[in-house]
N, C-alpha and C positions, 0 to 999 in steps of 0.2 A: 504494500500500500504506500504509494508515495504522497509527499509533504504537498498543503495547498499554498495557493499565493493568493494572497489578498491584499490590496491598495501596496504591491511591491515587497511585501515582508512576507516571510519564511511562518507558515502553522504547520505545526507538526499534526497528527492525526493521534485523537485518543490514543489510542493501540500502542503507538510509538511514544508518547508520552507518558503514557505509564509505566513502559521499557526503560525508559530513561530513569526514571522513579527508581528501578530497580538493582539498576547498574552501579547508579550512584552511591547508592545503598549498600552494594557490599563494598564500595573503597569505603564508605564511610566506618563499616565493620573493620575494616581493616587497617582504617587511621587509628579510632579509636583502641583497638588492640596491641597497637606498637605502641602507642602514647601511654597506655595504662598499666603495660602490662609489668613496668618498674616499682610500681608501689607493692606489689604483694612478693617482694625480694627485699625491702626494705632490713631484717632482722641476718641474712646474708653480707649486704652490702656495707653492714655496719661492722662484721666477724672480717670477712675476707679483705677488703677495700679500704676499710678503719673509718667509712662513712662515719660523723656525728649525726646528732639531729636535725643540728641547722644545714650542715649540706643537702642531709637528706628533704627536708624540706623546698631546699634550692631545686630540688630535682623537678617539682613542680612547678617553681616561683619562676626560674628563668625560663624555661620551657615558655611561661608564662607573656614574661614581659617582651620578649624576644619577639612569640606569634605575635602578641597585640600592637605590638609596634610595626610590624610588619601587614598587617593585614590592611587598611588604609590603602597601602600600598598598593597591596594584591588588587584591593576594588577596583582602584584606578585602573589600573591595568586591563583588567577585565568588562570596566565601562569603554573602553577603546580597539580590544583585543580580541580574538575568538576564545570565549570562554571554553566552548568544550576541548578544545588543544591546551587550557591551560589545565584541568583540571585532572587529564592522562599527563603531563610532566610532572605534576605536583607529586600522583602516586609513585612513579618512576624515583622521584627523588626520594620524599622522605621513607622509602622501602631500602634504598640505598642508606640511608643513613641509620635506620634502623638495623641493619645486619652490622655496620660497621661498629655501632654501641658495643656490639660481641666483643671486642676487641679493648675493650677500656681494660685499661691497669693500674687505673686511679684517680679520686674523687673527680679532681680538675678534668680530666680525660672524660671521663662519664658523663658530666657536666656540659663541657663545650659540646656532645655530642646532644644534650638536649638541648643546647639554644640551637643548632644548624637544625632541627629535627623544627621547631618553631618555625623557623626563616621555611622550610620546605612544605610544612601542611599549610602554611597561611595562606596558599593560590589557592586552596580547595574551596574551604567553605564560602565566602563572599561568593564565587563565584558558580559553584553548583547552588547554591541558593539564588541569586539573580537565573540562571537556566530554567531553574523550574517557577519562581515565579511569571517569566514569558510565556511557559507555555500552559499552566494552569488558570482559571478564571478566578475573583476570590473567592467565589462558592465552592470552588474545591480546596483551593491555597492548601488550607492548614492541613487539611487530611496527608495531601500528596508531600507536604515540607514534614508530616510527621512520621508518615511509611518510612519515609526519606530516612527520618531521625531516627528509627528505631534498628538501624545499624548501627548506632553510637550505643544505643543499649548495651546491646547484643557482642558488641567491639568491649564494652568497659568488662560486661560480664566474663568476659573471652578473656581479658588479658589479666583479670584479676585472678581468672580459675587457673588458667593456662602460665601465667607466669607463677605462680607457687608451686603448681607440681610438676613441671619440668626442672625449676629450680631444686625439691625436695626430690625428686625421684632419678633425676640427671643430674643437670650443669646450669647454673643461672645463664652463662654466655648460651647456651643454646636457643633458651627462650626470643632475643634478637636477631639468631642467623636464620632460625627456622619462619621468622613471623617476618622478616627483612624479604627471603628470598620468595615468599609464597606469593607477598606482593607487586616484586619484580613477573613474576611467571604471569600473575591475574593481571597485569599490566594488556597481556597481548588479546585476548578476549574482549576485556574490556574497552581498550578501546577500537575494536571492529565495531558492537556494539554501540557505543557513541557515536560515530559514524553512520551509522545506518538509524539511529532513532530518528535521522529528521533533521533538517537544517537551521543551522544558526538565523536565526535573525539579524540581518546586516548590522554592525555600526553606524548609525549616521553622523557623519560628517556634521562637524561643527555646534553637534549639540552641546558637547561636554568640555569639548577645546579651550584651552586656556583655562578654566575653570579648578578652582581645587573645590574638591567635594565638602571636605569639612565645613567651608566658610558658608557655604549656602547651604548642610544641612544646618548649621547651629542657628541658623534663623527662626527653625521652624520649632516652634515652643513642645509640642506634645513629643519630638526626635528629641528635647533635653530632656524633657521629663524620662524616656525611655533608657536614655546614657546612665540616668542617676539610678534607674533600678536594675538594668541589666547586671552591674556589677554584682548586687545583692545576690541576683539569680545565680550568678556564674561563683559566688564564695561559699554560698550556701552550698551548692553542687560540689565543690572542688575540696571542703571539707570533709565531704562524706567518702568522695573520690578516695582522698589522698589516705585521711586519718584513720577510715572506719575499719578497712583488715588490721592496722596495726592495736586500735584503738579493744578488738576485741582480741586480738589474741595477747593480750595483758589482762586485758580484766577479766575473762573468763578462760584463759590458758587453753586455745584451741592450739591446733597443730595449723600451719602457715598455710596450708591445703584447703583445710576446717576455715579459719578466721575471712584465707581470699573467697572461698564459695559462699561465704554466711552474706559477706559485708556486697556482696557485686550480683549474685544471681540474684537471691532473696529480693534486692534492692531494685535491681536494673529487671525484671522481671514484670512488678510491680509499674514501675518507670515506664514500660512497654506499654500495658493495658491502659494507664489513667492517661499519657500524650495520645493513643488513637481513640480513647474516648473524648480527652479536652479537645479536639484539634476536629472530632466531628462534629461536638459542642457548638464552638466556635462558628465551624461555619452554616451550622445548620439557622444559629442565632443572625448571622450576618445579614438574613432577607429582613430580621426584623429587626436592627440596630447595628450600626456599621461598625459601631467602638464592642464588635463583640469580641474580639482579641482579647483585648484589653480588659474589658468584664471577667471573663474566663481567668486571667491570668491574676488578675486583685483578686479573686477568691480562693484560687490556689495558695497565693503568700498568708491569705489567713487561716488557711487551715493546713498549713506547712506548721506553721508555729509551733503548738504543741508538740506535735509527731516528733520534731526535733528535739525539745525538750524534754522527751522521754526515751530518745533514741540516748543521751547523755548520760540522766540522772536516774535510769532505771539500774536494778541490781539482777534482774534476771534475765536470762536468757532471752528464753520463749516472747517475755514482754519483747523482748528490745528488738527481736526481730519482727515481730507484727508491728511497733511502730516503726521499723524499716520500710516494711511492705505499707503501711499507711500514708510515709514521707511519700515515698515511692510516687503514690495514685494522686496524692494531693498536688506536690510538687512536681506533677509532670502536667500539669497544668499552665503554669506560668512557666514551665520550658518547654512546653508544647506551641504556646503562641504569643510571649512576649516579644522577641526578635520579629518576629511575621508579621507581628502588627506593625512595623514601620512601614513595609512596603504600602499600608491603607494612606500613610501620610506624606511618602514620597514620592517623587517625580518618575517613571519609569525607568528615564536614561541615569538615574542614579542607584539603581538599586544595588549592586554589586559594591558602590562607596559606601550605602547606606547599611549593608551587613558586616562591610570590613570594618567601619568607624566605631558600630556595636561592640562588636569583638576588642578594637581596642582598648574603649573604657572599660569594659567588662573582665579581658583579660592582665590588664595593665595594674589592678589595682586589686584582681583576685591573685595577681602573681604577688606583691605585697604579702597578701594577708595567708596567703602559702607559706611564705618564708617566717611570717611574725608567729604561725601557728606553730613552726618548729621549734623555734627560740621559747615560746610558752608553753611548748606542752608539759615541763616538769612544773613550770610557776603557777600556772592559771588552770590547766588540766584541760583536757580534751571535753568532758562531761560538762567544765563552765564556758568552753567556746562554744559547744551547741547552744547553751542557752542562750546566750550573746545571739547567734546565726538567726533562732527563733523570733527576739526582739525585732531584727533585722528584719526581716519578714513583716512583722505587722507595718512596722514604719513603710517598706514599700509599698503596702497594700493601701494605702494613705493617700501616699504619693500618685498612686495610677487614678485612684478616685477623682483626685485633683486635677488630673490632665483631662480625663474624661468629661469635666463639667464647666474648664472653663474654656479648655479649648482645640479639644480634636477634631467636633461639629466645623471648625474655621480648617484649618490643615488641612481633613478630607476635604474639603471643596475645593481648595486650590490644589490638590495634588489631582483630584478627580477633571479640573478642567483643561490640565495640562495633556491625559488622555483624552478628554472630548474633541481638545485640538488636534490630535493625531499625532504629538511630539513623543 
């Protein structure tokens, strides 16, 4: 079935666009895999390597600030560039840079290899997220960006399982040559695949030229409100990420196997079912409230809270994993559609700056709070950051309400006349 044309632009056909959904999908499984799969080797890399905590922490936090500074970048790039070629070199790269991590013979070494692993996944997401908002409508957006996303699940759960017992049953170095090289091989699939979903939609000339993205998204009020809570999203997330295998195999003495499957299946499972149910929420709500993103995702921050602070300050097991699985459903809510609701408020030809600019307050400032989590986890404890995380949570749940009522109604209209013009 081939691509139509219409007023000169490239539509893909269903069929091919939810092809595409799925392609993207498993690199997504397989970023997230490389990128995750370091934290459940943590209690290793501190014996062999002489990791501290703060490095260890590092392992997140530069990773961290590295992507988010780069990604900006990548937008741009991608508002001007063919996205689907950028998004087969991205996996090419950071799969390459993932098997060479094998090879670390210390902290520093290990280290530099998560910032280059940063600079490498940052072409991805801006820019597979700008692809699939061209070719889905918003009535389906959230569904098709969450299918999307439910390889990042599936990736975290992967490299949480997968990195502790290759590590416990093998060689830690293994866990990166075998998860490096599988992505070099899905490399040549995938992108036939890409290729054949269906044709990019041209660049036009002069829309974006001379332009930096930043300066013209920061104008638009409901894109700050979004900058200020994305972060919350992305620390809230990345604490559970980084801390929760380590976090359980101290306090209730699992095996490194036990602690990566309790803290990332259990979780990221959970994670699965509440983003394709938020995300059909969302757009089911969309015919009758366009700030339906954004509704969905204030409600998840408040009922994230709790779960959190039970995920902390609970002493049993059993609890601690049903409020896992509870974070899980709630909090895949506002990561199911807080990023996607900017595309309701931005201009088409900026969508790819508008995901990368996300990422970087979000990732910029949860790489921070990675690194401050390390240095605090003997002072402040792991169980008084989640309550912290939870606070966190209700204050954005505040903040979204506030952009919702005094000024998204404005935003949507100008970004909706921008598409009436046909720009």
């Amino acid at each position: 079935m081939s691509s139509l044309i219409q007023n000169g632009t490239a539509i893909i056909t269903p069929r091919r666009s939810w092809l595409l959904v799925g392609s993207l999908g498993v690199a997504l499984f397989l970023n997230n895999s490389d990128r995750h799969a370091v934290f459940s080797i943590f209690p290793i890399l501190k014996s062999e390597l002489k990791f501290t905590d703060t490095q260890l922490g590092l392992t997140g936090s530069l990773f961290l600030w590295v992507y988010a500074l780069c990604n900006p970048i990548s937008g741009q790039i991608g508002d001007r560039f063919s996205k689907r070629k950028l998004v087969v070199v991205s996996l090419i790269l950071w799969s390459g840079v993932t098997a060479l991590t094998g090879l670390s013979t210390s902290p520093a070494m290990l280290l530099a290899f998560r910032a280059l692993l940063g600079v490498t996944e940052s072409l991805f997401m801006p820019n597979a997220m700008a692809l699939l908002a061209g070719v889905h409508s918003p009535r389906t957006l959230s569904l098709a960006a969450n299918v999307f996303g439910s390889g990042e699940y599936a990736g975290v759960a992967m490299g949480g399982w997968y990195g502790g017992y290759m590590a416990q049953e093998f060689h830690w170095r293994l866990v990166f040559f075998s998860l490096g090289i599988f992505g070099i091989l899905y490399a040549i699939p995938y992108s036939a695949v890409i290729h054949r979903a269906g044709r990019e939609a041209p660049v036009q000339p002069g829309k974006t030229k001379g332009r930096l993205s930043i300066t013209v998204l920061a104008k638009i009020p409901t894109y700050r409100f979004l900058c200020a809570t994305f972060p919350i999203c992305v620390c809230v997330v990345w604490l559970q990420y980084t801390w929760l295998p380590t976090f359980l195999y101290e306090k209730f003495s699992l095996s490194l196997a036990e602690a990566g499957f309790t803290a990332t299946v259990y979780l990221q499972s959970a994670n699965l079912v509440g983003s394709l149910s938020g995300a059909a929420l969302a757009d089911w709500l969309y015919s009758r409230t366009k700030a339906s993103r954004l509704w969905v995702s204030c409600t998840g921050f408040f009922l994230a809270a709790p779960c959190l602070y039970l995920i902390g300050n609970c002493d049993s097991l059993l609890v601690t994993k049903a409020a896992a699985v509870a974070f899980g459903l709630c909090g895949s809510l506002f990561v199911a559609n807080l990023a996607i609701s900017a595309f309701d408020v931005v201009p088409p030809e900026m969508h790819a700056s508008a995901y990368g600019c996300l990422n970087l307050t979000g990732s910029l400032i949860s790489g921070f709070a990675s690194l401050l989590e390390g240095r605090w986890k003997a002072s402040v404890g792991i169980q008084n950051m989640m309550s912290y995380a939870a606070l966190a949570c209700l204050a954005a749940g505040v903040l979204l309400i506030l952009s919702i009522r005094f000024y998204f109604q404005q935003d949507y209209r100008q970004a909706q006349s921008v598409v009436d013009r046909g720009l």
